[in-house]
C-alpha positions in Angstrom: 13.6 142.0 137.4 14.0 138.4 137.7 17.2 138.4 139.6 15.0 140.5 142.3 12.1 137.6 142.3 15.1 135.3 142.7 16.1 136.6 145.4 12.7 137.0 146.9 12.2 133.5 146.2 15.2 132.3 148.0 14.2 134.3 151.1 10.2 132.8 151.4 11.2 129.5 150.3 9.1 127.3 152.5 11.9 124.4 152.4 14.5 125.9 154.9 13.9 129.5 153.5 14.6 131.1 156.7 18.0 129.3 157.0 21.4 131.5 156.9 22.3 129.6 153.3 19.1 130.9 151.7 19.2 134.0 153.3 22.8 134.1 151.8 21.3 132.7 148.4 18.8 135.4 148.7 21.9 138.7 149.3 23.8 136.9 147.1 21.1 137.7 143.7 20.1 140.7 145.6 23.7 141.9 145.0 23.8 140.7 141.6 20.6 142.1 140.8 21.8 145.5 142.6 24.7 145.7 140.3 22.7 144.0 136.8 20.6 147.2 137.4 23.1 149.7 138.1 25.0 148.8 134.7 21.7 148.6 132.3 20.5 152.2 134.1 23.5 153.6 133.1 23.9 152.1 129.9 20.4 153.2 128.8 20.8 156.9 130.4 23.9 157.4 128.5 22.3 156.3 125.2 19.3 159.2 126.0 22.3 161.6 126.7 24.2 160.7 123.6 21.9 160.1 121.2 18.4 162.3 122.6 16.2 162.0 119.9 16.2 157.7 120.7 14.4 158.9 123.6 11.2 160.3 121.4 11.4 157.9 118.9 10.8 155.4 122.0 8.1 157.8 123.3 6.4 157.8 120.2 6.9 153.8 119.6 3.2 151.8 121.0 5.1 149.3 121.7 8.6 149.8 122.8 7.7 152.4 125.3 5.8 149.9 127.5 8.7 148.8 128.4 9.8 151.9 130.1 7.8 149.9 133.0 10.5 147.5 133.7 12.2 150.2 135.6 9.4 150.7 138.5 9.1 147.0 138.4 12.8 146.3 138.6 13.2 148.9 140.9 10.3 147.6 143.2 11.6 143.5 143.6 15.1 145.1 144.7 13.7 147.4 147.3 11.3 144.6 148.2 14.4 142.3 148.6 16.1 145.2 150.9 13.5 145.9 153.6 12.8 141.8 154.4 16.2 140.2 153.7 18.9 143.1 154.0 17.3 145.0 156.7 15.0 142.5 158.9 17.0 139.4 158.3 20.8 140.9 158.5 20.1 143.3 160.4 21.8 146.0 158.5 21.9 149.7 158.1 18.9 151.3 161.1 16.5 153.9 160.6 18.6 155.8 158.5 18.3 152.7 156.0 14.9 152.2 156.5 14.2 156.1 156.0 16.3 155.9 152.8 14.7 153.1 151.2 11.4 154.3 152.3 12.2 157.2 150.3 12.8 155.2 147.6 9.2 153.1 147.6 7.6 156.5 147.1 9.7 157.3 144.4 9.1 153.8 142.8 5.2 154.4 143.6 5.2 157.6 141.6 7.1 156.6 138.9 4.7 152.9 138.7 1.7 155.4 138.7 3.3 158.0 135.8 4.4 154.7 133.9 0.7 152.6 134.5 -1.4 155.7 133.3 1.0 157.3 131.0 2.1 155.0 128.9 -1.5 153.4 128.4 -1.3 157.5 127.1 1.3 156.7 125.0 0.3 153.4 123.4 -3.0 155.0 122.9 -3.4 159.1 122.2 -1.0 159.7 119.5 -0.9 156.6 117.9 -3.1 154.9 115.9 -3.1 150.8 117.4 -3.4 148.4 114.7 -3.8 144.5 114.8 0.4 144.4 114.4 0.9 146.4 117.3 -1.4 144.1 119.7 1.0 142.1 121.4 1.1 140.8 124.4 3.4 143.7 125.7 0.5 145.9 125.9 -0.3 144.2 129.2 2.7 145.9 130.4 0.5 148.7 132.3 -1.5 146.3 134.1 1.4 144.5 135.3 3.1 147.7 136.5 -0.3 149.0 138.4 -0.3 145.1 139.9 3.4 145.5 141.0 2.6 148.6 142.9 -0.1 147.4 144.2 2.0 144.8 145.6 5.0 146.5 146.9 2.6 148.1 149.3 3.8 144.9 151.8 7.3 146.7 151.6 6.0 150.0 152.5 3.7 148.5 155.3 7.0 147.1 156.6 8.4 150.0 156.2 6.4 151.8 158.1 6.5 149.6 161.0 9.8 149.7 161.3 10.3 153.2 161.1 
């Protein structure tokens, strides 16, 4: 996640952020990003394949399934980072790209919605919350219903490009 605000950071810098080095800056973490969440998606789906019942002890967990959030989050700053800098700025891919990562901004949508009103569900429902389990992670849901809320500018892009 922060190696996609990075990146978005390096693109609207308002110091010579539309310069070819920033721009450069700005691929440069997107790539790294790209790649930092390829590795932990496929590190964490092959734990669930390997060892399945970690996936409903994290279910079950109020706390540590909030943090099933920082995929639609993560997920949402790279494709962010893809439409302006990648697509607008470089110029790369055409509609096909455009049309694929649209595709992808619904997906991210739909999963930011299941993860805002489910987990709430699952910190909640079959839990009971006690006084240890109020951290500040249980802000996670309103963070993720904020970043979708959010990555609207990337689908309004989208669309005008498309």
């Amino acid at each position: 996640m922060a190696t996609g605000v990075l990146s978005s950071i390096f693109h609207s810098f308002p110091y010579g952020g539309n310069s070819r080095a920033m721009n450069g800056l700005s691929l440069g973490f997107f790539f790294l990003g790209l790649l930092l969440f390829c590795i932990f998606f496929v590190m964490s789906l092959m734990c669930f394949i390997m060892y399945p019942r970690a996936w409903w002890t994290l279910l079950r967990h109020p706390v540590y399934s909030l943090y099933l959030g920082c995929f639609p989050i993560g997920v949402g700053t790279l494709l962010n980072v893809a439409v302006v800098t990648v697509h607008e700025y470089w110029d790369f891919g055409g509609l096909a790209f455009v049309y694929v990562i649209w595709g992808f901004w619904w997906l991210d949508s739909f999963l930011s919605l299941v993860c805002a009103y489910g987990l709430i569900f699952l910190m909640c429902a079959p839990n009971s919350l006690n006084n240890i389990h109020l951290t500040s992670s249980i802000l996670g849901p309103h963070v993720i219903s904020k970043t979708c809320r959010l990555s609207r500018h990337s689908g309004y892009s989208l669309l005008l490009l498309s």
